[in-house]
BAKE-750175 format. One line per 5 residues: number of its first residue (from 0); their letters; for each residue x, y, z of C-alpha. Coordinates in pm, 1 decimal, always signed. Example, Ala and Ser with C-alpha at 12.3 -4.5 7.8 and 13.67 -1.06 7.14 Angstrom:
<atoms>
0) as) +1230.0/-450.0/+780.0; +1367.0/-106.0/+714.0 .
</atoms>
This chain:
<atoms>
0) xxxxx) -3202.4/+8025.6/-9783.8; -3267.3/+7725.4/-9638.6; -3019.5/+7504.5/-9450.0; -3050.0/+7154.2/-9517.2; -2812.6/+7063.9/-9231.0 .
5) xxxxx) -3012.3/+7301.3/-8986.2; -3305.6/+7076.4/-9100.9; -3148.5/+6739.0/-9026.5; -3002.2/+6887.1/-8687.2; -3384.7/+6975.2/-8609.2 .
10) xxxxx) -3519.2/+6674.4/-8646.4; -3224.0/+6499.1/-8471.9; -3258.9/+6704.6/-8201.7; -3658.2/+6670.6/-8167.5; -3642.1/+6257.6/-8193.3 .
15) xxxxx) -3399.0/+6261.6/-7950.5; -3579.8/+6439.1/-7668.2; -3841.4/+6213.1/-7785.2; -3692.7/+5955.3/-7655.3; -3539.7/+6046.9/-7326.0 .
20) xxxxx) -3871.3/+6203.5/-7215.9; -3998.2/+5892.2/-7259.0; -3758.4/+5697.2/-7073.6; -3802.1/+5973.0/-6828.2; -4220.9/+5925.6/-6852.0 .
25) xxxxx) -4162.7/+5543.3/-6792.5; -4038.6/+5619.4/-6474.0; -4320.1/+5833.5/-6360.9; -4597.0/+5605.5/-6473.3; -4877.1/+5780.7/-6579.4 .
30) xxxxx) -5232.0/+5606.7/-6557.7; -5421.5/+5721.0/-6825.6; -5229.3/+5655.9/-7184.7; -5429.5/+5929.6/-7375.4; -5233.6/+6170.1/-7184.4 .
35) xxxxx) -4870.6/+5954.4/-7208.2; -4933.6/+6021.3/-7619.6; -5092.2/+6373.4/-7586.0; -4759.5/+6492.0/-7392.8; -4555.8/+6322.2/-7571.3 .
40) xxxxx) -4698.5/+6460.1/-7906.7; -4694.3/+6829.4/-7752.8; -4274.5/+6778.3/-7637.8; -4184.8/+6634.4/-7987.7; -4375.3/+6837.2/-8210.9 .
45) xxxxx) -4336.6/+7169.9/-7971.4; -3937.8/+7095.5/-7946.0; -3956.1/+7117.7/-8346.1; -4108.9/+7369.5/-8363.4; -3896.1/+7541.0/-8141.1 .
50) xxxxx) -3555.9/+7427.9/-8316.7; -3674.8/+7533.5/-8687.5; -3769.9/+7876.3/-8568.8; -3433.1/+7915.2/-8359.5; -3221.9/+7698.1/-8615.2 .
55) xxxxx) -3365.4/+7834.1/-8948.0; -3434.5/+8160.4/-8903.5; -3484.8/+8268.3/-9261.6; -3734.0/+7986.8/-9336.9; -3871.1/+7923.0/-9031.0 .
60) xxxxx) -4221.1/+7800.9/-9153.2; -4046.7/+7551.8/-9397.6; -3856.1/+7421.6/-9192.1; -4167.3/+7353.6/-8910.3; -4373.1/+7201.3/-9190.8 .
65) xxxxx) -4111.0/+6987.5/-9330.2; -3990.1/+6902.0/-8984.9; -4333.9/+6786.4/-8913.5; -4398.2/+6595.8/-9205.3; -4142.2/+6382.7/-9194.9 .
70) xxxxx) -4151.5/+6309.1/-8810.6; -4527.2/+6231.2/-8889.2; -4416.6/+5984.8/-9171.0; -4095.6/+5808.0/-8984.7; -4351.9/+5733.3/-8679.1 .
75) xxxxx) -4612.7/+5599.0/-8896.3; -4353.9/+5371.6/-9080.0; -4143.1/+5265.3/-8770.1; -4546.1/+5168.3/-8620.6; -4595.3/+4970.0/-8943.2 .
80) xxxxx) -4276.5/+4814.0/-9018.8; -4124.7/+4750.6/-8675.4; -4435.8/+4708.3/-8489.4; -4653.0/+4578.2/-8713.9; -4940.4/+4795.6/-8625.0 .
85) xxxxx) -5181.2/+4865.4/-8921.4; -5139.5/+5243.9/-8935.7; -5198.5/+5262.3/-9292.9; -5540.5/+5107.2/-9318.8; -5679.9/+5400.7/-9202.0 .
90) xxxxx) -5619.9/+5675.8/-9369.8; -5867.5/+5956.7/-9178.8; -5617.4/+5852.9/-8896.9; -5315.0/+5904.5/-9091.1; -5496.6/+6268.6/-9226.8 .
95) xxxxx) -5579.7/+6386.3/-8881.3; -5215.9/+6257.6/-8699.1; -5055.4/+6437.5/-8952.8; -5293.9/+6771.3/-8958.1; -5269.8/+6793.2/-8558.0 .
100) xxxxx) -4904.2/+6762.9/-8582.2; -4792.8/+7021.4/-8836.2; -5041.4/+7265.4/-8645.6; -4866.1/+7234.8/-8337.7; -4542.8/+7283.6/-8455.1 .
105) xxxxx) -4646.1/+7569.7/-8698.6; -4793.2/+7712.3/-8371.8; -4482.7/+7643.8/-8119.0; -4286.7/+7793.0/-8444.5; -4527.5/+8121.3/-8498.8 .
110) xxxxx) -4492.5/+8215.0/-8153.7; -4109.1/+8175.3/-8157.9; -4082.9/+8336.1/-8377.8; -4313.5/+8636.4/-8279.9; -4070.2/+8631.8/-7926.2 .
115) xxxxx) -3805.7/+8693.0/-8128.6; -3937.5/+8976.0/-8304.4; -4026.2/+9128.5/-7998.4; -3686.9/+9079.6/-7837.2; -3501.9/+9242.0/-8184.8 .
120) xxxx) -3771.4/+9504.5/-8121.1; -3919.6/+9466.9/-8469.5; -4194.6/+9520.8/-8594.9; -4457.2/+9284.0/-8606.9 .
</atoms>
């Protein structure tokens, strides 16, 4: 079954390290911006990944993708709206943001869960 308020509590949890790794980041100052957004994508969408498998263990993979897709969405919108950075008029963008981020987290959330399998001592 899957647990809505496991959901929202994954996402919470994800946009908040968000956001002290990059308060943490700002500190640091790292030259090249590429890799600023690179690790930044790998912590957020790797902590949700993480959390869905750990938090929703039934439905772990629905959970990843969901988690994923709206994260994806609320970052394009807060860009748009908030910003005012024209996300939207390019839409190959928008297809391969979104692609490379439900990837990683369906990857950070396969190999969860495939350490907790072999903790249990399950089969795999």
């Amino acid at each position: 079954m899957f647990e809505v308020k496991k959901f929202l509590q994954t996402v919470g949890i994800s946009i908040f390290i968000t956001v002290i790794f990059s308060i943490m980041i700002g500190f640091i100052q790292i030259p090249s911006y590429g890799w600023y957004v690179a690790l930044q994508m790998i912590i957020t969408y790797g902590s949700l990944g993480y959390f869905a498998a750990k938090w929703n263990p039934k439905t772990p993979y629905t959970a990843a993708f969901l988690g994923a897709t709206v994260v994806s969405i609320l970052s394009l919108c807060i860009s748009y709206f908030m910003f005012s950075i024209l996300v939207f008029w390019d839409p190959a963008g928008i297809g391969r943001s979104m692609s490379l981020a439900v990837t990683l987290t369906m990857a950070v959330t396969a190999l969860t869960v495939f350490i907790q399998q072999k903790k249990e001592g399950a089969p795999v």
